[in-house]
Steps between C-alpha positions, in 0.01 A plus 500: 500500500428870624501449863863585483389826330182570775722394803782743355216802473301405775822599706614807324126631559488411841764766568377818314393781702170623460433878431160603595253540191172532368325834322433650868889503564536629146265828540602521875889565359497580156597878550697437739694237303497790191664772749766256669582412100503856361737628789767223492444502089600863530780397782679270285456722180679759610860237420309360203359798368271306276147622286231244612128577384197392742553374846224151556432364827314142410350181672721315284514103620820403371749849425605689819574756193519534076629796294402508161641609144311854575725545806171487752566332830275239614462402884333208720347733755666176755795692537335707800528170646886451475750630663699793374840341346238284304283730347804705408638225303194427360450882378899509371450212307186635347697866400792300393315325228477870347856458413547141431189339431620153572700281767817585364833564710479851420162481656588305800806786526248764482310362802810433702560942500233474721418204660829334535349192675198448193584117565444429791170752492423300156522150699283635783249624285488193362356341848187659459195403332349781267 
């Protein structure tokens, strides 16, 4: 009965790209992860021009990134591990949820000002395992 549903994951698994890990990784590039953030945070706020409160690099397992109702900024410290366009998006999408704090089209349009090509960035992303 579910070995449609195991055969189905078992594939979709097999594909994912694996990020290296672990809590040495993590204190090995946690600043660093913080001061590639902050500077492309303060890159893309200069169109957005938008009042954020702290700045969090995590070891989150499942979220590349999370902004809450308090406007702070939440980060998987994995995005030292990506490559540029991707951690970009990532970050853009984070500061856009200061504005619209959904998925809405206005949302998606906010993302698109600066990262034109968020869907095929979004799909990519989506070939990793977190």
């Amino acid at each position: 009965m579910h070995s449609n549903w195991i055969a189905r994951n078992i594939r979709r698994f097999a594909n994912k790209k694996k990020l290296p890990g672990g809590e040495r990784d993590y204190r090995e590039n946690k600043s660093k992860a913080l001061s590639l953030i902050q500077e492309r945070i303060r890159h893309f706020n200069r169109h957005y021009n938008f009042r954020y409160g702290k700045i969090t690099v995590r070891n989150s397992r499942s979220r590349w990134g999370s902004c809450s109702r308090k406007g702070n900024l939440n980060f998987s410290y994995k995005l030292v591990h990506l490559r540029p366009e991707l951690r970009d998006y990532i970050i853009v999408h984070e500061l856009s949820h200061l504005r619209h704090f959904d998925h809405s089209p206005a949302f998606w349009a906010m993302v698109a000002e600066t990262v034109p090509d968020y869907k095929a960035l979004r799909r990519e992303l989506r070939s990793f395992v977190h």
